[in-house]
Each structure stands twice: as structure tokens, then as C-alpha cells.
NUTIDREN-298940 format. One line per field, with one value per residue (C-alpha): residue in one letter; x negated, y, z; residue number from 1. Coordinates in steps of 0.05 Angstrom, whole numbers, always signed. Layout:
! residues N
aa: (a / ...)
u: (X / ...)
v: (Y / ...)
w: (Z / ...)
i: (NUM / ...)
//
This chain:
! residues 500
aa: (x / x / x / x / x / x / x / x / x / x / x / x / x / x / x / x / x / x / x / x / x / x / x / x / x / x / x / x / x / x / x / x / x / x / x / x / x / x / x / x / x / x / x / x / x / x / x / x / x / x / x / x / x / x / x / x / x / x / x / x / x / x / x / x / x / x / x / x / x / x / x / x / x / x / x / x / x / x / x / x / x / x / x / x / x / x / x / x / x / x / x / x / x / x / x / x / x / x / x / x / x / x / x / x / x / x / x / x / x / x / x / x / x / x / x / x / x / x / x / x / x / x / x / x / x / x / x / x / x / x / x / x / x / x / x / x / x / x / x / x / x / x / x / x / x / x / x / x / x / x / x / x / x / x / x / x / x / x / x / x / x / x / x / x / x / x / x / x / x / x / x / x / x / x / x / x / x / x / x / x / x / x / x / x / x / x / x / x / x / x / x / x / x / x / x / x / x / x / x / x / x / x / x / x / x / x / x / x / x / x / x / x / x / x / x / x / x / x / x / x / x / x / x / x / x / x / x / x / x / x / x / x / x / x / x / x / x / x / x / x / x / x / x / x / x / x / x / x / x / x / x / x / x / x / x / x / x / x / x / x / x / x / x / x / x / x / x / x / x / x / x / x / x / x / x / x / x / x / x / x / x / x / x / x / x / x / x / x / x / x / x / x / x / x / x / x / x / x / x / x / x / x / x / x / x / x / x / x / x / x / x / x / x / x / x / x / x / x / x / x / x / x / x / x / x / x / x / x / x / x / x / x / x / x / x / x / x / x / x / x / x / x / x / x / x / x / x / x / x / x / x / x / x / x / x / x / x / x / x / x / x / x / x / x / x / x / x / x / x / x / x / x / x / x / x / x / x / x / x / x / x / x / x / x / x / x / x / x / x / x / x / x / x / x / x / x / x / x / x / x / x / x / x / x / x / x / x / x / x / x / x / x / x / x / x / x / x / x / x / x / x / x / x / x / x / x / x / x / x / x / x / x / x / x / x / x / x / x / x / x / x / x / x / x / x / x / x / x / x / x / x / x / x / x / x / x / x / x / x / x / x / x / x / x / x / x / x / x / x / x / x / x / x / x / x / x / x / x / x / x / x / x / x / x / x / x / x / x / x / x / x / x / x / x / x / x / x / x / x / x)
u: (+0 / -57 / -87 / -26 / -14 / -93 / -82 / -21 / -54 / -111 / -80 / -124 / -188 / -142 / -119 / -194 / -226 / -172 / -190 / -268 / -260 / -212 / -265 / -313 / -275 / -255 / -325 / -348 / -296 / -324 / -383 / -390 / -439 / -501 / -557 / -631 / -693 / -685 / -615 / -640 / -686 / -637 / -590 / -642 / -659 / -595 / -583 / -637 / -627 / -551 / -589 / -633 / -692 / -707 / -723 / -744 / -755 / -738 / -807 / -807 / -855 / -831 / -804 / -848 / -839 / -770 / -747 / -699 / -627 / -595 / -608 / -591 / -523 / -506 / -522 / -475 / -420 / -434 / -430 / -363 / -334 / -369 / -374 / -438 / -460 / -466 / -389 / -370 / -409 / -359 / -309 / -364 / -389 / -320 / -307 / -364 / -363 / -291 / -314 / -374 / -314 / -274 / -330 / -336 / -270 / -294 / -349 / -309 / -268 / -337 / -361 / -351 / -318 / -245 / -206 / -160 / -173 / -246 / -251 / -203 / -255 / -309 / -282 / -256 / -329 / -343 / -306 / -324 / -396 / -442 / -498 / -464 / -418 / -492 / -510 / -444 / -435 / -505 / -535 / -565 / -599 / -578 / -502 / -513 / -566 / -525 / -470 / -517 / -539 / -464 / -450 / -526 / -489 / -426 / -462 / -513 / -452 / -427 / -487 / -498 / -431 / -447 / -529 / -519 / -576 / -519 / -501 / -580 / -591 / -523 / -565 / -627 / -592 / -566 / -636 / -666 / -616 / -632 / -702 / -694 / -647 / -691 / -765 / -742 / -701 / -754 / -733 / -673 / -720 / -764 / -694 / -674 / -739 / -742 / -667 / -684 / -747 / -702 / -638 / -636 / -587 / -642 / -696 / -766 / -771 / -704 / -738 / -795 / -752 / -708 / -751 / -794 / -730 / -702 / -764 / -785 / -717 / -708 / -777 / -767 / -740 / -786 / -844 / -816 / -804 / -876 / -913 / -867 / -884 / -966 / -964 / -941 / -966 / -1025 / -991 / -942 / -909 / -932 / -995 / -984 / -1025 / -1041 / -997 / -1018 / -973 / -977 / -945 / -921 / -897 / -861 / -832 / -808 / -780 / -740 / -713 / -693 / -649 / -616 / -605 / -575 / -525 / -510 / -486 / -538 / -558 / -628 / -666 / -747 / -794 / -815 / -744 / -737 / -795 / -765 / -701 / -735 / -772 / -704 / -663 / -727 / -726 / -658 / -645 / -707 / -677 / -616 / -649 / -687 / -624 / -589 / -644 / -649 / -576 / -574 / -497 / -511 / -580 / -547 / -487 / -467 / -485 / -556 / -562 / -545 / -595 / -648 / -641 / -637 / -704 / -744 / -703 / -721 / -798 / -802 / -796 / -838 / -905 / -886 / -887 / -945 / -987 / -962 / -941 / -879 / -819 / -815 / -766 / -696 / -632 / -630 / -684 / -655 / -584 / -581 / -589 / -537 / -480 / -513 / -539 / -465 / -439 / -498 / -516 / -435 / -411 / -443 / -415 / -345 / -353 / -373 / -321 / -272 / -318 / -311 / -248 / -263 / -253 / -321 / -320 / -251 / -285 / -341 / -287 / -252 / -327 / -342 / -261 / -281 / -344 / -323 / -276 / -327 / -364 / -310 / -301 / -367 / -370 / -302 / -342 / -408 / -359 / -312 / -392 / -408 / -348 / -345 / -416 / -402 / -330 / -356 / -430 / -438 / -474 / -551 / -589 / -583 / -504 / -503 / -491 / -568 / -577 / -501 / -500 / -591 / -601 / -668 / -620 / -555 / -609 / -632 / -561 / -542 / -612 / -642 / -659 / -720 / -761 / -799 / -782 / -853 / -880 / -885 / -846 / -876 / -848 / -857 / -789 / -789 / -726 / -685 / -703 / -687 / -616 / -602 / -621 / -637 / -699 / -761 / -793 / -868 / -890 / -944 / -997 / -1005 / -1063 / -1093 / -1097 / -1159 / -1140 / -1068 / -1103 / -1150 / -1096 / -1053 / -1113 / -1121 / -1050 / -1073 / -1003 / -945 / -890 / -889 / -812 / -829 / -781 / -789 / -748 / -777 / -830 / -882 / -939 / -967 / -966 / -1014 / -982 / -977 / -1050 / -1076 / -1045 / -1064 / -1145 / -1144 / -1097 / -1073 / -1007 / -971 / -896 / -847 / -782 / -786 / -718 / -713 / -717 / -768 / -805 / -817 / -890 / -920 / -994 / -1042)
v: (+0 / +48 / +33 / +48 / +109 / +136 / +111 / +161 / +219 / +205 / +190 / +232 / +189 / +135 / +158 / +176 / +108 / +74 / +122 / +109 / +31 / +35 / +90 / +32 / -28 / +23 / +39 / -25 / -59 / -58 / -101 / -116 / -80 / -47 / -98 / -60 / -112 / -92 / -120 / -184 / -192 / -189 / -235 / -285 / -289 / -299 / -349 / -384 / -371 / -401 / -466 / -472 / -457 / -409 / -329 / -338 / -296 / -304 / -329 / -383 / -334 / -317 / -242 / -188 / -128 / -119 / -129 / -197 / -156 / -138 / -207 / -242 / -196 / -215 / -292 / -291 / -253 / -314 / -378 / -340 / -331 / -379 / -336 / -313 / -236 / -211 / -233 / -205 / -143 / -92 / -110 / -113 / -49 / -22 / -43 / -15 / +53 / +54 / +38 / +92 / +151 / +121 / +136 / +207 / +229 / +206 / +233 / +302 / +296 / +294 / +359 / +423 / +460 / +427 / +454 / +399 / +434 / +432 / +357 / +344 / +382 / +342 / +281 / +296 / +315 / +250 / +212 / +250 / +254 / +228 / +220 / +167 / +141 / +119 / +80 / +33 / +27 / -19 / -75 / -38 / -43 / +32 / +10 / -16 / +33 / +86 / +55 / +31 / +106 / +139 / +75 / +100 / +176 / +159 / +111 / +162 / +196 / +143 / +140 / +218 / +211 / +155 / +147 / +87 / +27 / -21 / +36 / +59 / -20 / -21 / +44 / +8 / -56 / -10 / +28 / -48 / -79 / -4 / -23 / -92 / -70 / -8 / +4 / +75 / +56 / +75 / +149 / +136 / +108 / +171 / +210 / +160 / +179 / +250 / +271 / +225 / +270 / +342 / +310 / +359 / +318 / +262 / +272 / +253 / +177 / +168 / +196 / +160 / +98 / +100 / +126 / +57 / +11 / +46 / +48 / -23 / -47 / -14 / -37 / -103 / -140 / -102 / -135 / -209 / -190 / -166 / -225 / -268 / -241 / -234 / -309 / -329 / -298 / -260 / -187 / -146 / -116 / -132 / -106 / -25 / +22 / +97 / +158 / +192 / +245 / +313 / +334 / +397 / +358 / +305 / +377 / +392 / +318 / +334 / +399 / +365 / +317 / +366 / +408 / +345 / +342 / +417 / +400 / +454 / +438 / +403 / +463 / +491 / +462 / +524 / +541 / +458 / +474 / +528 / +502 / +438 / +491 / +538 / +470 / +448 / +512 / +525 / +465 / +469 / +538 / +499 / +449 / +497 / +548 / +485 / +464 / +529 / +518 / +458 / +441 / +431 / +386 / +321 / +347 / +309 / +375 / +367 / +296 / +302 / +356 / +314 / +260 / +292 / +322 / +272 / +224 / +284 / +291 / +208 / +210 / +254 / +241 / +167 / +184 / +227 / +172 / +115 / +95 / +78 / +105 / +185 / +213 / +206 / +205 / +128 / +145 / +215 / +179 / +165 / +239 / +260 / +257 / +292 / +344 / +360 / +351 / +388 / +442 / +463 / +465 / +527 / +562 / +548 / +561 / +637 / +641 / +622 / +658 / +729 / +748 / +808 / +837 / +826 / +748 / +737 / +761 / +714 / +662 / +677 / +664 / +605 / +565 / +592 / +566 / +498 / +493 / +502 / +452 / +401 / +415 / +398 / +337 / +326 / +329 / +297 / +244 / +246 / +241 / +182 / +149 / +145 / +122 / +66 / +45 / +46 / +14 / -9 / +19 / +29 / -31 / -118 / -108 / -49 / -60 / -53 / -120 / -151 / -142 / -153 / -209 / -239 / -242 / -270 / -326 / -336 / -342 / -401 / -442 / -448 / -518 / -491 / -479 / -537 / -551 / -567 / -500 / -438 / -377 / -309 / -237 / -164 / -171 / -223 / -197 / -192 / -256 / -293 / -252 / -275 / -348 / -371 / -392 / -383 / -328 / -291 / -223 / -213 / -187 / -114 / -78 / -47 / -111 / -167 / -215 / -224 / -216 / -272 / -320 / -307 / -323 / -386 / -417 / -442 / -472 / -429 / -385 / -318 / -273 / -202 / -157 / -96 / -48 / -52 / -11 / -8 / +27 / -11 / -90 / -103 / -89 / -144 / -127 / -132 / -200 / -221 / -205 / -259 / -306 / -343 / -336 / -383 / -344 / -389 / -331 / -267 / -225 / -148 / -126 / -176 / -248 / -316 / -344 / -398 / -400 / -459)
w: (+0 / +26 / -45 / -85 / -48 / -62 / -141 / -139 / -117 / -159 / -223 / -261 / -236 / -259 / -331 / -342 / -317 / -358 / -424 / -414 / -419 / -479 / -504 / -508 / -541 / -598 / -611 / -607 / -651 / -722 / -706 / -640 / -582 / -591 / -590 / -585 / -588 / -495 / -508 / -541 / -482 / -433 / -462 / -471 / -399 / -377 / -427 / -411 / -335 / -345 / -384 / -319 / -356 / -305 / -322 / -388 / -453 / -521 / -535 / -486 / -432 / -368 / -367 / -325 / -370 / -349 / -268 / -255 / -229 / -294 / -330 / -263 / -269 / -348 / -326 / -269 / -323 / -359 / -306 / -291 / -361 / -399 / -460 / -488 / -455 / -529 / -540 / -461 / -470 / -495 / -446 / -385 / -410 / -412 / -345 / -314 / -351 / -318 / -242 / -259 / -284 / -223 / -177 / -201 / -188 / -117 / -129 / -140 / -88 / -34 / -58 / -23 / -81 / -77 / -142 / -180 / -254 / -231 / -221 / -280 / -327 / -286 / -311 / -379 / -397 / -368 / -411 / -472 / -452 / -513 / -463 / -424 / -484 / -520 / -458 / -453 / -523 / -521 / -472 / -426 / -359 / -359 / -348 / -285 / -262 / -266 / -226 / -166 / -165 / -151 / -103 / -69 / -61 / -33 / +23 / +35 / +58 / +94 / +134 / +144 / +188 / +234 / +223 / +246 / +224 / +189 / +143 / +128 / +119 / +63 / +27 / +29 / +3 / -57 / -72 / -73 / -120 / -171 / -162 / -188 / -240 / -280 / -239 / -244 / -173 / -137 / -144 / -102 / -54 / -53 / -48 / +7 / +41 / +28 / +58 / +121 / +134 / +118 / +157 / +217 / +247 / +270 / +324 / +305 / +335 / +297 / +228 / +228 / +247 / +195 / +155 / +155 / +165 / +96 / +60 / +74 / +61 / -2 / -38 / -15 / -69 / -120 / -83 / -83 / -161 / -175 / -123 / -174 / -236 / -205 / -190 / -253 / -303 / -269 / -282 / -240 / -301 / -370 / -417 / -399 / -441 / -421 / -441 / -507 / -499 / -448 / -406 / -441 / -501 / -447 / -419 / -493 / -501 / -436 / -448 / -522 / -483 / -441 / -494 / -522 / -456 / -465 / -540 / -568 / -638 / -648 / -620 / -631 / -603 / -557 / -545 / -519 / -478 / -445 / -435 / -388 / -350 / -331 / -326 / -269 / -232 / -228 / -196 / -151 / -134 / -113 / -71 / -33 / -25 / +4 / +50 / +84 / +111 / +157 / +150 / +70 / +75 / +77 / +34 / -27 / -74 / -45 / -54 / -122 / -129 / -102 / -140 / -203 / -187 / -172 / -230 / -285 / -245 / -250 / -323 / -343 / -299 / -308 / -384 / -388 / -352 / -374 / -448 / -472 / -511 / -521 / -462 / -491 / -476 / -447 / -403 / -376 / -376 / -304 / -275 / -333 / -274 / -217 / -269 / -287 / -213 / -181 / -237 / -240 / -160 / -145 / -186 / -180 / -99 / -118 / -157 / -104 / -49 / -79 / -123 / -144 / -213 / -240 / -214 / -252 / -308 / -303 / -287 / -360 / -383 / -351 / -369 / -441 / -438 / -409 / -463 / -511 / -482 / -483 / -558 / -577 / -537 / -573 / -641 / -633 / -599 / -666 / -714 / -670 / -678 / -751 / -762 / -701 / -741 / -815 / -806 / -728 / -678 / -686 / -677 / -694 / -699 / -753 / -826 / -846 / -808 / -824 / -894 / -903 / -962 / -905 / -855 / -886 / -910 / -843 / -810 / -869 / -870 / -800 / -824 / -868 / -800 / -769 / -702 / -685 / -713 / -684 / -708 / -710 / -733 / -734 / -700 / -646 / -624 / -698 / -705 / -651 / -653 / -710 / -704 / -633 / -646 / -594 / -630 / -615 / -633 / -674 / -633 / -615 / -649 / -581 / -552 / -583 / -539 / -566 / -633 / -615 / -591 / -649 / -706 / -660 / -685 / -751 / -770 / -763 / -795 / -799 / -812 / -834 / -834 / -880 / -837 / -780 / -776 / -714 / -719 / -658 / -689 / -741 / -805 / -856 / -896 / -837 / -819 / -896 / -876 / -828 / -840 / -913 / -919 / -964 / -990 / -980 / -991 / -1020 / -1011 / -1016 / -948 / -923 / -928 / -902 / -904 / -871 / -850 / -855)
i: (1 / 2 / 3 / 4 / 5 / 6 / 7 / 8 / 9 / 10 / 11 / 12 / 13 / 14 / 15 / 16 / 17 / 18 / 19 / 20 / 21 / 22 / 23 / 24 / 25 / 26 / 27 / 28 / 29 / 30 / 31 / 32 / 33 / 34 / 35 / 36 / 37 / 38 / 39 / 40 / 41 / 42 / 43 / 44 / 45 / 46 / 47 / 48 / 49 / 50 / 51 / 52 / 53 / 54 / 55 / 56 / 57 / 58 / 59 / 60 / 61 / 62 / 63 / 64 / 65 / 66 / 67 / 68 / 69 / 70 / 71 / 72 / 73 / 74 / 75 / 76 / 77 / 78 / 79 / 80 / 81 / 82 / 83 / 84 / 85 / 86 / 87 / 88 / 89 / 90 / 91 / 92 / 93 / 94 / 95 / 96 / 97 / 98 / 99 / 100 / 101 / 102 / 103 / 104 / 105 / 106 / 107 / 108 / 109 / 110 / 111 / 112 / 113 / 114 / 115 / 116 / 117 / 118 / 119 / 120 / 121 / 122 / 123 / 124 / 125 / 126 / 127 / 128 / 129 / 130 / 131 / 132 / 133 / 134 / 135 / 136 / 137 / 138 / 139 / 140 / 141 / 142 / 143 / 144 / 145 / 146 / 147 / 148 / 149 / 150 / 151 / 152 / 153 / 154 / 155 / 156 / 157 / 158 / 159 / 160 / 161 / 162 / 163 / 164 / 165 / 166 / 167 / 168 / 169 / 170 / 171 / 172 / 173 / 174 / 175 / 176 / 177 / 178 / 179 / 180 / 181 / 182 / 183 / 184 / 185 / 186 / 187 / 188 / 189 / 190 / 191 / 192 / 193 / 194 / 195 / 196 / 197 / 198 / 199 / 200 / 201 / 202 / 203 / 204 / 205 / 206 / 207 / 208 / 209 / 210 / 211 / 212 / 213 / 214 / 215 / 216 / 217 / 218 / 219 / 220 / 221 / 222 / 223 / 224 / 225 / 226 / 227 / 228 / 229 / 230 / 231 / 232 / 233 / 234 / 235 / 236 / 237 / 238 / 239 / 240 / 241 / 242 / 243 / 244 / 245 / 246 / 247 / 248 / 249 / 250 / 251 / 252 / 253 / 254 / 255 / 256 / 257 / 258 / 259 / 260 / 261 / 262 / 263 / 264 / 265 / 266 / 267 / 268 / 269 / 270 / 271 / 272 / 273 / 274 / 275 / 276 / 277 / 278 / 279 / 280 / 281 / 282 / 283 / 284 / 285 / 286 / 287 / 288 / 289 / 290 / 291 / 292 / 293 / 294 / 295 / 296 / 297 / 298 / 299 / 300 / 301 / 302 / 303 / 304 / 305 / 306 / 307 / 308 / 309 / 310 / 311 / 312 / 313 / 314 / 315 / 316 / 317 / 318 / 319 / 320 / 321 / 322 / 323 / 324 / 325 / 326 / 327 / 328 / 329 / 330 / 331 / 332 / 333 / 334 / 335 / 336 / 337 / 338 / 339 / 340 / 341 / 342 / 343 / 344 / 345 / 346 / 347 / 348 / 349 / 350 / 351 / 352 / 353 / 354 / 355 / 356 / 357 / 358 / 359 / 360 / 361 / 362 / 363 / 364 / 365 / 366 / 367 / 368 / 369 / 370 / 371 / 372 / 373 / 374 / 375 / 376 / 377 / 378 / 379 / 380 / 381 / 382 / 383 / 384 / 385 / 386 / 387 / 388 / 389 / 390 / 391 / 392 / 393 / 394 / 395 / 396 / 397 / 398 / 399 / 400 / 401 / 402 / 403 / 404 / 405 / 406 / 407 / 408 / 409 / 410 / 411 / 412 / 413 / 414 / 415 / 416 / 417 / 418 / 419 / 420 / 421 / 422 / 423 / 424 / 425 / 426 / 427 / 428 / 429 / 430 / 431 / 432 / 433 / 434 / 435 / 436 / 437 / 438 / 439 / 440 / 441 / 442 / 443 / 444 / 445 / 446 / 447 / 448 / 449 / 450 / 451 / 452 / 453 / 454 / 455 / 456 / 457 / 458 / 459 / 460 / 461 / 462 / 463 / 464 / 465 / 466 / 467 / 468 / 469 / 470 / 471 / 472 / 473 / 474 / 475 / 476 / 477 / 478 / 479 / 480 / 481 / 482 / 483 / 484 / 485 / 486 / 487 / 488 / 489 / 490 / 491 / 492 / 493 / 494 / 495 / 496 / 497 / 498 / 499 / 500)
//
């Protein structure tokens, strides 16, 4: 009854969960989900996990490069359902994009600034948000990142009211289970950690207790992952090569993603720059403004502050030292929701602080300016949709792979592969999508020993794939210097040899 009565008074959280889920089945309908070669990992660990073949890749290797949580999540979706997570994906995704619009109109309803238009704009922008629309429209570990974040903020506040150790222990539980699911969870355990020290509300033994019984807590499961992933294949987290790009243009590749959020058109570069920097300091500006008054240190709006600081700060130090894809949207995607709730509450309690002239004025401005904002989310939405409902969504489910001469030969004569020879390809992942085989990479050029290994396996067959392009495998001259290569199929968009 108690739950009826809350779904009642919140039926716009309702309508809006309810449009967010049917937002993702309609996009996903002409061919399927959104399958990147991250996707194909994923599934093939939990496949493999649900054959009892333990937490295995698609090329037969244990996984390390990825933490256990999210494959551990699809394989459990799968015991339960017994359908394939590439077939259960839209309608998982769906559901959790639902429970994550749900948990914003909570979300809404924690903040200081209570105004019903306010929280419905909150969530109708949402909804129509391309940022988060990208993420559950593929096979992400992103989906359920972003979902163990907002449960992380409401039981932050949940503890703030009682501090008592069961509730810090249910927040560390939560930061553990993000950490295990994307290794960017440890930012809510630095956030975890950081509001502890600022909460004015705890005497010093108490800090330094919880401080340790959180902290512990919350990187626990990350080190069973790594001890797991040191002891069996001698690494914490996979081959990891150094950044190759700055920190300025990391700053640049930030502020192009905001700008992205914001629904500005592709932008400079300086002006990119610039925009990261004001979006930074504004929000540092907040963060400190809030810390100076004790009641509003632990308060939700600061929370999300913090963690959208030290998400955003993650990313791009992380980036700058370490290399991996250039900071995008899938990698900013988590702090898209306490950007929006955080960056947009202070202004809407001026606004209802002072009511003078000049502040309806700016009011005017700001409801134009939010519907302008809604529009254009409305439209890149609208682009999105038509490319996702005439060719697919980008990636192994789109029409350049559905409709590809290699790979509709592939699908129809798996029988032309050996069991008892090795498969390699420039697309590991494409391949083993598309057929199931155990598929290896050819090795990357930065790395001799792979190369070694892989001129070592004198008999074998190698899938080349024309559109795939990566600049870091050895391209096929290369391959063609040290190995003979034998053509068994030539088609338009790639070919099958085999290597003796």
C-alpha cells in the first residue's frame, strides 16, 4: 500500500522510468543491441562462466583487463533466463536505464531546491539525454556503473543521518561492488573517504575509524580481483602502455564531451579547452562554497559535487598517464548525472531565495534556456534514432557487419576452420561474434614478446578484416614479412589465409 501510495505521488518518476525503458527497445529494434569488441568480451565471460569454464575470454585466456562484477552480473541474467546476454540485452538495458531515471526522481526529491517543474525538467532531460541514451543502447559495464553510483548517493545519505557502522559497511559494500564492476570505482571510494574526513558531524577517533572501516571495506573486493588475476596470469590488469597524450589535449577531449552534454555543436579546439577549465572551476567553486557551511557538507548537492570532481579529475590524470581510448563520452558517462543535478541546483535556490525583478528576469532566461536545451536533446535524440532504425547501432550489430560479403560467409561455412587450428584476426572480437569460435589477436606492435609467440604458431588461420582498422596491431605487410600466408578466400571487405 505504502508503495502504491509513493508511485502516486511520484507519477512523473514513474511515466519517465517507464519512457526510458521503452526509449531503449525502440532503438534497439532494427538489429539488435550495440555490440563493441568490450561487449564481445563481456558476453564471452559470462558465457563461458555459465558453461563452468570459469572467467574466461573469447580467446580461451583468463580475463584481467576488465574487473569480474559486470560479467559475473550478465552470467547470473543468464543462469536465470536462460537466454543468451546478447538476446536479453535490450530489455536488461531497458530495465536498468529505468531503475537509474527512477532513482533520479529520488534523487530530485533529496536535494535542497524542492520545485515539482524543476525535477520534472530534471528528468525529462534525463530521458532524452544522448549521453546516457549511447551507454544503454550498447553492452556496457557503464550500465551498471552508473546505477551503483546513484544507489552509493542515496546511502551516503542514509548514513549521514544515523552514522551508524551497518550503514557505512552497506556504502562500502556499494563502492566495492563499482570497483569490481569499472576500476574507475575507486573514485567513489576517494569521495567516500574525502566527505568522512570534511563531515563535521564526527569527532576525530570516529573519522579515522570509519575512515579505515570504509576504505578497507570498499577496496576489498578489488584486491581479491587483482591477487586473482596476479596469480594467474602474473599481471594485475593486462599489458598497460604509457599515455601519449597531455594533459592539455586530455583537458580539450574533456571539455569536447561536455560540450557534447551541453548539446553545443562540435566546437574549436581552444574554445573545448576552455570550456573543461570553466566547467572544473565552477564546480570546484561549488564544492568549496558548500564546505564552508557545515549544514551543506554532507548534503546530497555536495556529494554530487564531489564525486563529479574527482570522476572528471580520475579521467583525465588516469588518461594522461596511462594509455587507452581518447576521453569520450563512455568514459565521462558516469558523472553526466551529478553534473546536471549538481551544476543546475544552485541556481534554482537563488532564484527562489531572492524574487526580485532582475532574478525573474534571469528566471525567464534560464526556463528559455532549459527549453532550448530540451530541444536539442530532442534532435540529436531524433539524428540518433534514424541512423540506429535504418543501419543499427555502431558496432558488430550495424549493417556494415550484417550485410559484409566476409561475414555473411563466415556465419554459413564455419565448417571450413579446423578444429585443431588456431584462429587469428585483426578482430578477435568480430570474429568470434560472429562465429563462436576461440579467436586470438594478432599481436600488438609495441609488444615483441606477443610478436614472438605469435611467429612461433607455424600452422594457423588468420581472418582479416578490412574495416577494422588499428593502428596498434601489425598491419597485414607486416604479418606477410614474417609469415607465408597461403589465401584461402578473397571477398571485398576482407580475407581468409591460412599460415604454414
Amino acid at each position: 500500500m505504502k508503495c502504491f501510495f509513493y508511485l502516486q505521488k511520484n507519477w512523473e518518476t514513474l511515466l519517465a522510468a517507464i519512457l526510458g525503458f521503452f526509449a531503449i527497445i525502440i532503438s534497439t529494434r532494427y538489429s539488435g543491441i550495440g555490440v563493441s569488441p568490450d561487449s564481445v568480451v563481456y558476453a564471452s565471460v559470462a558465457r563461458n562462466f555459465h558453461a563452468g569454464k570459469g572467467f574466461v575470454e573469447l580467446s580461451g585466456i583468463p580475463i584481467v583487463q576488465f574487473p569480474l562484477f559486470f560479467p559475473v552480473f550478465l552470467a547470473a541474467v543468464f543462469l536465470l533466463t536462460g537466454i543468451d546476454p546478447i538476446i536479453t540485452a535490450p530489455y536488461l538495458n531497458g530495465i536498468l536505464f529505468s531503475i537509474v531515471i527512477f532513482c533520479c526522481g529520488k534523487l530530485a526529491d533529496q536535494l535542497n531546491v524542492k520545485s515539482p517543474w524543476y525535477k520534472r525538467f530534471l528528468l525529462i532531460l534525463v530521458v532524452l539525454s544522448p549521453s546516457l541514451l549511447e551507454i544503454y543502447k550498447m553492452i556496457w559495464s557503464e550500465t551498471l556503473f552508473i546505477l551503483l553510483s546513484l544507489l552509493f548517493l542515496f546511502q551516503w545519505q542514509n548514513y549521514v543521518r544515523f552514522h551508524q557502522p551497518k550503514h557505512l559497511l552497506t556504502l562500502a559494500l556499494i563502492a566495492a561492488l563499482a570497483l569490481v564492476t569499472r576500476y574507475a570505482g575507486i573514485t567513489l571510494v576517494f569521495t567516500g573517504c574525502l566527505l568522512l574526513l570534511i563531515d563535521p558531524a564526527l569527532a576525530f577517533k570516529q573519522k579515522i575509524k570509519h575512515f579505515f572501516l570504509f576504505g578497507f571495506t570498499a577496496i576489498s573486493l578489488l584486491i581479491l580481483n587483482l591477487l586473482r588475476n596476479a596469480l594467474i596470469l602474473g599481471t594485475v590488469t593486462g599489458n598497460r602502455q604509457k599515455g601519449t597524450t597531455t594533459l592539455t589535449e586530455n583537458l580539450q577531449f574533456y571539455g569536447t564531451t561536455i560540450s557534447g552534454w551541453l548539446t553545443i555543436p562540435e566546437t574549436y579546439v581552444t574554445i573545448a579547452f576552455f570550456i573543461g577549465i570553466i566547467s572544473l572551476t565552477l564546480f570546484l567553486i561549488l564544492f568549496w562554497m558548500k564546505c564552508r557551511n557545515k549544514a551543506a557538507i554532507v548534503s546530497t548537492e555536495n556529494v554530487l559535487v564531489c564525486f563529479f570532481l574527482t570522476y572528471a579529475g580520475f579521467i583525465i590524470i588516469t588518461s594522461t598517464i596511462s594509455r587507452y581510448e581518447t576521453i569520450n563520452n563512455r568514459l565521462l558517462a558516469p558523472a553526466f548525472i551529478p553534473f546536471l543535478f549538481g551544476g543546475s541546483s544552485w541556481l534554482v535556490r537563488i532564484l527562489k531565495k531572492y524574487r526580485q525583478k532582475q532574478y525573474k528576469l534571469l528566471s525567464y532566461f534560464l526556463f528559455l534556456l532549459t527549453i532550448l536545451f530540451i530541444s536539442r536533446s530532442f534532435y540529436v535524440d531524433y539524428q540518433q534514432y534514424q541512423e540506429d532504425t535504418t543501419s543499427g547501432i555502431p558496432g558488430y550489430s550495424d549493417d556494415s557487419w550484417n550485410k559484409s560479403e566476409m561475414v555473411a560467409f563466415l556465419k554459413k561455412h564455419k565448417e571450413v576452420f579446423k578444429p585443431s587450428l588456431k584462429i587469428f584476426s585483426n578482430d578477435s572480437a568480430g570474429m568470434y561474434f560472429i562465429t563462436g569460435f576461440k579467436t586470438l589477436s594478432i599481436p600488438d606492435r609495441h609488444y615483441q614478446k606477443e610478436i614472438k609467440e605469435y611467429t612461433s604458431n607455424k600452422h594457423h588461420y588468420l581472418i582479416w578484416f578490412n574495416q577494422t582498422e588499428d593502428e596498434e596491431l601489425l598491419s597485414l605487410n607486416e604479418i606477410k614479412q614474417i609469415k607465408q600466408l597461403t589465401l584461402l578466400y578473397q571477398f571485398k571487405d576482407g580475407a581468409i589465409y591460412q599460415s604454414f
